[in-house]
N, C-alpha and C positions, 0 to 999 in steps of 0.2 A: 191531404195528410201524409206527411211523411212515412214510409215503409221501414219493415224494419233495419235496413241495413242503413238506413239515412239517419235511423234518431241521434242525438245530438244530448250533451250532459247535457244543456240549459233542459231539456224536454224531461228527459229523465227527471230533472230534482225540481221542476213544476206540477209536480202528480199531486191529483187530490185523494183524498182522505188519508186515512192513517199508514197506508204501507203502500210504497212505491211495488208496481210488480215484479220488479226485476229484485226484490228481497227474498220474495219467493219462492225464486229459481235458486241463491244464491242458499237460502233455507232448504233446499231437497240435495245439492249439491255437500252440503256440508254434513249433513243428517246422513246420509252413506259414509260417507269419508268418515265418520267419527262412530258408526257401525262397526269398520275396518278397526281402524285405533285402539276402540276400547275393549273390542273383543279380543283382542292381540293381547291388547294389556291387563286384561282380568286371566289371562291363562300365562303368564310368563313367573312369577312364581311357584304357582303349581307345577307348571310343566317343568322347570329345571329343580324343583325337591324330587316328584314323582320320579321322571322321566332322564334327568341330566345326573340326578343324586348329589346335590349339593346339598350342605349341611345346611337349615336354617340363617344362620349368620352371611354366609356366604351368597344365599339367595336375596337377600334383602340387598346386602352390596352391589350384586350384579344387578337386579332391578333398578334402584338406583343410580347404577351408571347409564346403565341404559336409556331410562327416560330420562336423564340428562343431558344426554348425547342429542336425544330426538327434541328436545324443544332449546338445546344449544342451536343447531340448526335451524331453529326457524328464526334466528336472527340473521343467521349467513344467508339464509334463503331471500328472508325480506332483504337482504342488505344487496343482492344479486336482481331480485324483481324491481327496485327503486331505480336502480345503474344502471338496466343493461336487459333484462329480456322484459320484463312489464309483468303487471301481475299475470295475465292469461295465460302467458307461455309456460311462464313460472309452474302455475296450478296444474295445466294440462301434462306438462314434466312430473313435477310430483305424483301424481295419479299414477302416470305407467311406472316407475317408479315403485309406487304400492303395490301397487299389484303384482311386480314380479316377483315382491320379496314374497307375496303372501302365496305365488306359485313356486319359488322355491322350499317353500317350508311348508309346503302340502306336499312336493314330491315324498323328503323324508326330514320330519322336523328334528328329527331326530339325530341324524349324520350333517343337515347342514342349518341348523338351529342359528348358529351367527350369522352365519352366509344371508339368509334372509331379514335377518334382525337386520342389518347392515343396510341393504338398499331399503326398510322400512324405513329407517333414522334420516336417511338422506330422501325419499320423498316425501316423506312428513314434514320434512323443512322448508322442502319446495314450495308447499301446498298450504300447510294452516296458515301461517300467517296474511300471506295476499289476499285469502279469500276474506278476512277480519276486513281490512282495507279496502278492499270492494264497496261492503256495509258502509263504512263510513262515507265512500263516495256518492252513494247515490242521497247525500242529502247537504244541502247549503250549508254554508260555515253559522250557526246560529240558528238555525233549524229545530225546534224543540221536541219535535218528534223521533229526533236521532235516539236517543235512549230508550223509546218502545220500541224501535226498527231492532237495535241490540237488543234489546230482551229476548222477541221474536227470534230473532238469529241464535242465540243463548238456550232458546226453547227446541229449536233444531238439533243443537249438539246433544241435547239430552235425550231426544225421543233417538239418537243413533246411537248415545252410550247407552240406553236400556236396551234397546232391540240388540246391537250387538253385545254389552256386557252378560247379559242372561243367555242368549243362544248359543254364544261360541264356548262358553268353559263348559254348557251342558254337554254340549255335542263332541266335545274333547274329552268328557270324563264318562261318558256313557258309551261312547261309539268312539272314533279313534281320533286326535291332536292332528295330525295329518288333515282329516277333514277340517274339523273346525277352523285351522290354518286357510286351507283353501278358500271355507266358507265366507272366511272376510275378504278374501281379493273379490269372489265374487261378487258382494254389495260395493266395491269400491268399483267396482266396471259398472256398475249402474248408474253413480253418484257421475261418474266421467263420463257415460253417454248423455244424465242427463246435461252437463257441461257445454257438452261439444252442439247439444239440439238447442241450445237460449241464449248461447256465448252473445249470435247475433243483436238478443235484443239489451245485451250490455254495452253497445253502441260504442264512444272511446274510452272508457273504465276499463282501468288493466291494458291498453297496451301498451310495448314498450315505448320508452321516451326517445325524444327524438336526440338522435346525437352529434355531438360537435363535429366528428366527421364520419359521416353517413356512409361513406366506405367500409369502414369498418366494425359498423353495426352487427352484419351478417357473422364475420369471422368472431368477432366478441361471443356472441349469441352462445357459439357451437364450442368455443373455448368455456363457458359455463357448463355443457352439458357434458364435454370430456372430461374436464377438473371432475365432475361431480361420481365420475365412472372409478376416474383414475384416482382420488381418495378412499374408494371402500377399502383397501388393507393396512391405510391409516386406524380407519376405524373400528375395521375387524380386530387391531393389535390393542387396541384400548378400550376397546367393551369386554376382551376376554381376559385382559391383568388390571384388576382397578387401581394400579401404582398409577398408571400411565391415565387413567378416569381423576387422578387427584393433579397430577399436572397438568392436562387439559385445562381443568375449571382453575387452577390458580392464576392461569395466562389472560382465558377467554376476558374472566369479568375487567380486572383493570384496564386491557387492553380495548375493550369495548367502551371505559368509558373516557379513555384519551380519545375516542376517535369521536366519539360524541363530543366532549369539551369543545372539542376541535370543532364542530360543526356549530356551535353554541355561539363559540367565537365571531359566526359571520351574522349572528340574531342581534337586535335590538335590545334594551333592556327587560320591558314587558312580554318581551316573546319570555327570555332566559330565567324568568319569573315564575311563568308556567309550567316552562322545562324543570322548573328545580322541583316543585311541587308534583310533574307525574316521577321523577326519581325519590323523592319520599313516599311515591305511594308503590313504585316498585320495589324499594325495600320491603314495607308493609308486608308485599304479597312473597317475597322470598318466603319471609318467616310464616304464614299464612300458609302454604304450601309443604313446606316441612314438614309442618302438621297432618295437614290437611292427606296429603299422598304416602300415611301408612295403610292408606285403602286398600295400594296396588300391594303394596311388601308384606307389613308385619301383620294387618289385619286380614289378609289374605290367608293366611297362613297358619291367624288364631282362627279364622271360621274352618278352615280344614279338619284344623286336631281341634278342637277345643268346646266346639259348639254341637247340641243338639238340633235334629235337622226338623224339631216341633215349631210350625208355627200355625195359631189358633186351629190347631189338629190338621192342619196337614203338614204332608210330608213333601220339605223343601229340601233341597240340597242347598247348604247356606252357603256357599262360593257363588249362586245363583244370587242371594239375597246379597252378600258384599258386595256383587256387581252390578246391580243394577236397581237397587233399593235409593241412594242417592237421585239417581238421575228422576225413577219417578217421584220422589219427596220433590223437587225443583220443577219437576215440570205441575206438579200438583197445585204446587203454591208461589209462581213465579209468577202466575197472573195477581195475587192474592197479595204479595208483599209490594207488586206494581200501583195495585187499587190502593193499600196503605201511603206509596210515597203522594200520589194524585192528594187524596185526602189532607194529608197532615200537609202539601203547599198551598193548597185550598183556605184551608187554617191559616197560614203562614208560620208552621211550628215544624218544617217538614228539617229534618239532622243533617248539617253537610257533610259532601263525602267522605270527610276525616271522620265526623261520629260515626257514620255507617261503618267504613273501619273499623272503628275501634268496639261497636256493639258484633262485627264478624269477629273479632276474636273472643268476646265474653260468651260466645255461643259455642265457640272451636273448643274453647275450655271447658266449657259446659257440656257437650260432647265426650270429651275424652274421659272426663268423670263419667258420666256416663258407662262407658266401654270399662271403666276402671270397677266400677260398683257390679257389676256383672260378674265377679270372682265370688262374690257373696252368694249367689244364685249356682252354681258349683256342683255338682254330685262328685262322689269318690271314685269317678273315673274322669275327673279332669275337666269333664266337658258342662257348658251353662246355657245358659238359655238365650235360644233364637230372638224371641222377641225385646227381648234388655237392646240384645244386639241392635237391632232396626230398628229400639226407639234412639239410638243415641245418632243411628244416621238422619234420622227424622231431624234431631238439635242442629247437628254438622251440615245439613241440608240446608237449613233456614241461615246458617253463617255463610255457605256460599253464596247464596241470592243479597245476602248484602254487599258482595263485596266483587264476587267474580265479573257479573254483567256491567258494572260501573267500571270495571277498569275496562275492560274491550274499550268503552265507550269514550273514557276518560284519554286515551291514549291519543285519539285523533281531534279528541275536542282541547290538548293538553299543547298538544303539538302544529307545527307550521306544517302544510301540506306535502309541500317537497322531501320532509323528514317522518313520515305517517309510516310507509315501512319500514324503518329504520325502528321506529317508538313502538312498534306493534310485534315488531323484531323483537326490542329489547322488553317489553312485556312477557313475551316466552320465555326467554333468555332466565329473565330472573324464576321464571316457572323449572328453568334448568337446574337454578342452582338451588328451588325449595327441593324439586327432584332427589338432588345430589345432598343434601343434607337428610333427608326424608329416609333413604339408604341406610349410611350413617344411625342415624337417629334406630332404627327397625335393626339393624346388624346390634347395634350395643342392648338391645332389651332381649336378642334372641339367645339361646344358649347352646354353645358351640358343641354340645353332647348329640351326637347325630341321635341317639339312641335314649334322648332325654324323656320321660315321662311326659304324657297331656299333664298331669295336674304342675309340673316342675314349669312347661311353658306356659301354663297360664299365670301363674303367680310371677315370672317374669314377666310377660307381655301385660298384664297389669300393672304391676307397680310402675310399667315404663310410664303407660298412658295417664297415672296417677300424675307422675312427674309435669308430661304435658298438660295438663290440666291446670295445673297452679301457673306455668309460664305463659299459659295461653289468654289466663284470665288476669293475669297482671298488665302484660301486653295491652290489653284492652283499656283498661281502667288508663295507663299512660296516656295513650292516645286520645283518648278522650278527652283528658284534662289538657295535654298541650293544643286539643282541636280550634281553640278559637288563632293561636298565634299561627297554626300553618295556614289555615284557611285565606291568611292575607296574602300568602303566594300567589294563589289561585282568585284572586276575588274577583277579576274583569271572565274568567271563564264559566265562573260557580253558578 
């Protein structure tokens, strides 16, 4: 039997039963790293109202840019791991990378608040996307258990955004921002030891590709990792004026999909069929996302002011519950809606991925109503009720799982192999630009009075999500009806 530093992909993608073990690793790896992420990211509105004293309006914009920046990146990243260092290096980059922003912004998040944002944005790019990639690798092109391997994987990210979304804004709101800062580099050095102890038995998955002229692989390599040094005051200049956050993204998208065209050009017709099909489903999840990430902004910000901290008599602090309410609703029911799709193929009644689309947004709409009808539930201090609140993440919960783990999946089953980072890239990418509208969207419901009343923010950040609500569920209803004509895009993949 081969050892592990011999295993070989054929070995790898011959595993039997339902999960290869190298998913495993790939699932504790990722479940840290997304500890790091969410924890960061459920405290970056709070900490810049509390702690930076930005107006409402202005916090939502800068969140906004910011997670825009960080999943713009993970299409540079994949588009650097596919060319030139290979996923491993990639990931193991991004790691240290995290970690150092998350110890510069424990030293003082305070005095260097961007400075650490900054090298987050840039190993987050490093890192999400390749490890996605990984997943897809370890199983054959046609492989039917790929889509429970993503699940699994999909279940990972969430058991990391609960553990980290609920720990770190406690521990930054009770005890001091500094810690809780720290406290996510710390899980992300766990998540990269454990990397560095299983890499072996990732066999050749992830490393880099071989190149035309093998001279100059080495010098390329380390030209990635200085670019990637010698960009933070790019960065730093355009996460802290969102002028320069609206020219980025007007450049990044077209310019990303000339270079795609361009690669399309060298496909088949049946490949370019495919290709056009996961770009209509990356539209889909722009607008999906929009929606979808006023969790990090504007709903961050109503659970602060707005909400009572009662739920079925105890006492939660609902920034705890915005953050980490989603991820367990998904991880609750992601086995549960998995057991549904088995079933209804069984039947042969099971909705293709365009209906599941399209039924994720009659849920995203049903959701935000939701959150909207929660202004009725109200006392004369502004603030409503917990539980309204975490049923509508319970709706918005069940819109994810139709929609989010299909695309991971869709992306490598959509796409030609050589173009997997690039597609997995441009997957986040468009998570950039729901990001960057999502901003947007939370800036125009907020009210630019620093000194505004809870009951004045609620009756705005209500009507907003009323808004959303009717666009989310028209969305839906669309797609639905044009489902059977895209579905012929995709029909040799479906």
């Amino acid at each position: 039997m081969a050892n592990k530093t011999e295993i070989t992909l054929e070995q790898i993608q011959d595993f039997k039963g339902k999960y290869p073990k190298q998913l495993w690793y790939l699932f504790f790896i990722e479940m840290w790293e997304r500890f790091c992420f969410y924890g960061n990211r459920g405290m970056l509105t709070i900490f810049m109202v509390d702690v930076l004293l930005l107006s409402d309006k202005n916090a939502n914009l800068q969140y906004g840019a910011i997670q825009a920046f960080v999943y713009a990146f993970t299409f540079i990243g994949g588009l650097f791991a596919d060319k030139i260092l290979g996923f491993q290096k990639s990931l193991l980059w991004g790691g240290i990378l995290m970690i150092s922003g998350s110890v510069v912004l424990g030293i003082s998040a305070e005095h260097y608040f961007y400075y650490g944002i900054c090298l987050l944005i840039i190993g987050t790019g490093f890192f999400k996307p390749n490890i996605s990639t990984m997943v897809g690798e370890l199983y054959k092109e046609g492989d039917v258990r790929r889509d429970a391997g993503f699940g699994l994987f999909y279940a990972g990210i969430n058991v990391g955004a609960l553990l980290g979304g609920a720990i770190c804004v406690y521990v930054g709101k009770m005890y001091t921002w500094d810690l809780a800062f720290l406290l996510s580099g710390g899980f992300m050095i766990v998540g990269l030891i454990t990397f560095l102890v299983t890499r072996a038995y990732l066999g050749p998955i992830g490393l880099a590709p071989i190149p035309a002229k093998p001279t100059s692989a080495k010098r390329n390599q380390w030209m990635v990792y200085a670019g990637s040094i010698l960009i933070l005051p790019g960065i730093y200049l355009m996460i802290t004026n969102t002028h320069y956050t609206d020219i980025f993204m007007y450049i990044i998208g077209p310019a990303t999909l000339m270079y795609l065209m361009y690669e399309m050009l060298k496909l088949g017709w049946q490949e370019n069929k495919k290709m056009l099909a996961a770009l209509v489903f990356i539209f889909l999840s722009i607008l999906f996302w929009a929606f979808f990430e006023q969790s990090g902004g504007s709903l961050s910000l109503f659970a602060k002011d707005n909400l009572n901290s009662d739920l079925f008599s105890l006492n939660i602090d609902p920034n705890v519950i915005n953050n980490s309410s989603n991820s367990l609703f998904v991880i609750l029911f992601s086995p549960l809606i998995g057991l549904l799709w088995i079933w209804m193929k069984r039947k042969k009644i099971e909705p293709n991925y365009f209906v599941k689309f399209g039924l994720a947004f009659l849920f995203l709409g049903g959701a935000f109503y939701v959150f909207y009808v929660n202004r009725f539930f109200a006392g004369a201090d502004g603030k409503t009720s917990l539980l309204v609140f975490t049923a509508a993440y319970f709706v918005i919960s069940i819109a994810e799982l139709f929609l989010s783990p299909i695309g991971l999946s869709l992306m490598t089953k959509l796409s030609p192999k050589k173009l997997w980072g690039v597609m997995m890239g441009l997957w986040f990418l468009a998570s950039a630009y729901g990001q960057y509208v999502a901003g947007i969207l939370g800036a125009g419901m907020a009210s630019p009075d620093k000194n505004a009343s809870a009951t004045v923010k609620l009756n705005l950040y209500t009507e907003g999500y009323h808004q959303l609500a009717i666009y989310g569920i028209i969305t839906g209803v669309v797609v639905i009806l044009v489902a059977p004509f895209l579905k012929k895009l995709m029909r040799e993949a479906d």
